[in-house]
C-alpha positions as CSV (number, residue, x, y, z in Angstrom):
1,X,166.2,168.2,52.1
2,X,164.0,166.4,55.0
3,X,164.9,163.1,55.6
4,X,163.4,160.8,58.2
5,X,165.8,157.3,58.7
6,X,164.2,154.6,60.7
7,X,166.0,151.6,61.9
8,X,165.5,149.3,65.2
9,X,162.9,147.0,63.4
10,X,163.3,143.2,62.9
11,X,162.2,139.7,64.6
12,X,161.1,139.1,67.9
13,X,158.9,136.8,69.6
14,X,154.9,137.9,70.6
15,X,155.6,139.4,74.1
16,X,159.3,140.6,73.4
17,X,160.3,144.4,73.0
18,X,161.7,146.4,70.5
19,X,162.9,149.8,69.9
20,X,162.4,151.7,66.8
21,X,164.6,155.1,66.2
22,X,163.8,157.9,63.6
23,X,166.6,160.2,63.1
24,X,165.7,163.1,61.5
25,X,167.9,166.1,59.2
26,X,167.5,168.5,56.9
27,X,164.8,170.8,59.2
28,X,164.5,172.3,62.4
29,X,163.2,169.3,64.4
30,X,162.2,171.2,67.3
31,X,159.6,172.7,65.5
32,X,158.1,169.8,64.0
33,X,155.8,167.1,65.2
34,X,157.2,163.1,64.5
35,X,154.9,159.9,64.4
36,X,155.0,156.3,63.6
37,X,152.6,155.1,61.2
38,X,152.4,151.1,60.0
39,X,151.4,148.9,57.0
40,X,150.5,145.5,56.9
41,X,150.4,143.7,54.0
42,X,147.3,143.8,52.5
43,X,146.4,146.7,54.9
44,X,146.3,150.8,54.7
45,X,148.3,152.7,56.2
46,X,147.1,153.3,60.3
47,X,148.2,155.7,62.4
48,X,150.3,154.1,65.8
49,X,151.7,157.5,67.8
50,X,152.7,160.7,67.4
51,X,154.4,163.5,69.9
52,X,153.8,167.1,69.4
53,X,156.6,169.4,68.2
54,X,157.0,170.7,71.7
55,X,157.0,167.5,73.3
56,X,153.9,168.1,75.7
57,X,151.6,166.1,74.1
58,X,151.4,162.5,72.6
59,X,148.8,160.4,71.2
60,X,148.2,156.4,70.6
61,X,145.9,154.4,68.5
62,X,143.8,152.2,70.7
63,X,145.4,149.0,69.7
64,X,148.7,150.1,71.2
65,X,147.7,151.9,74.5
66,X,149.6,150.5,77.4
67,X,152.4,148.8,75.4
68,X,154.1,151.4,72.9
69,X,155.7,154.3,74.2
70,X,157.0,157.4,72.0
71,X,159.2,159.7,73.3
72,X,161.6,162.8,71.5
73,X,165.4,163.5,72.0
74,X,165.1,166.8,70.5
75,X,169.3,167.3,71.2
76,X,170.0,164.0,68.8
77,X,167.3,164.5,66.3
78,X,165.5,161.3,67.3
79,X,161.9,160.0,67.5
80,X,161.9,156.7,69.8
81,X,159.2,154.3,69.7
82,X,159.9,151.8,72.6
83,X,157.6,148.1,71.7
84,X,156.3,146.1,74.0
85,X,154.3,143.2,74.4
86,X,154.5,142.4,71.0
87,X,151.6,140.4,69.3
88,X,151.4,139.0,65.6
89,X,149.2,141.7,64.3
90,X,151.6,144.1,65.4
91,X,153.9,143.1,62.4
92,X,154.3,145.9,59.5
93,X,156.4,148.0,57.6
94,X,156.4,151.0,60.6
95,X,157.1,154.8,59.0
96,X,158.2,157.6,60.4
97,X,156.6,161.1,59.6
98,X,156.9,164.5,59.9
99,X,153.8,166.6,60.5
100,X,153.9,170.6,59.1
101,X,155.2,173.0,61.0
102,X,154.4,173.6,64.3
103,X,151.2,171.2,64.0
104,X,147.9,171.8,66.0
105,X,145.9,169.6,63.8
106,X,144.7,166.0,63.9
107,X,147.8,164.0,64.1
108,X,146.0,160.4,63.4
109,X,145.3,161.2,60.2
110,X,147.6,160.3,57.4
111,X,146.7,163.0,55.0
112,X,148.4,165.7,57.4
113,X,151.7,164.3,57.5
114,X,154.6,166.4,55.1
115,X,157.4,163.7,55.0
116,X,157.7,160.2,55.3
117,X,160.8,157.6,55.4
118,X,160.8,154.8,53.8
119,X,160.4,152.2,56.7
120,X,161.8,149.7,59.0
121,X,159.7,146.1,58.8
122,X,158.8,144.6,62.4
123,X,157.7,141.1,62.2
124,X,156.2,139.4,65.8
125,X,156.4,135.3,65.8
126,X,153.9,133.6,67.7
């Protein structure tokens, strides 16, 4: 069974950091793509960043460039999204999700993603 188990989210201040883990089981994570997608209240579902299953490629929504970071530890199982330079509109419910084996495709869209977890909720003061 695929699970995908965030955790790292919480309360911080606009302009602090934060780390947000997504361990993975229950596949062969190598072989798979990971990203983070978020959902404000109110809001759909938006893409945030993705890494490719081999680890070569990654990709960023606009609204994050420069300030989140995603990066794969392929020996642990683990999807990292490092935060920084948090604003207020950066707060959400941020998902992890799996993208179908060995994926080519368009990772910003929603529809292409396999597996999701349930979520870890990120709230920036200002």
């Amino acid at each position: 069974e695929v699970q995908l188990v965030e955790s790292g989210g919480g309360l911080v201040q606009a302009g602090g950091s934060l780390r947000l883990s997504c361990a993975a089981s229950g596949f062969t994570f190598d072989d798979y793509g990971i990203g983070w997608f978020r959902q404000a209240p109110g809001k759909e579902r938006e893409f945030v960043s993705a890494i490719s299953w081999s680890g070569g490629s990654t990709y960023d929504a606009d609204s994050v460039k420069g300030r989140f970071t995603i990066s794969r530890d392929n020996a642990e199982n683990t999807v990292y999204l490092q935060m920084n330079s948090l604003k207020p509109e950066d707060t959400a419910v941020y998902y992890c999700a799996a993208y179908p084996l060995w994926y080519t495709g368009n990772y910003y869209d929603r529809n292409s993603v396999d597996a999701w977890g349930r979520g870890t909720l990120v709230i920036v003061s200002s």
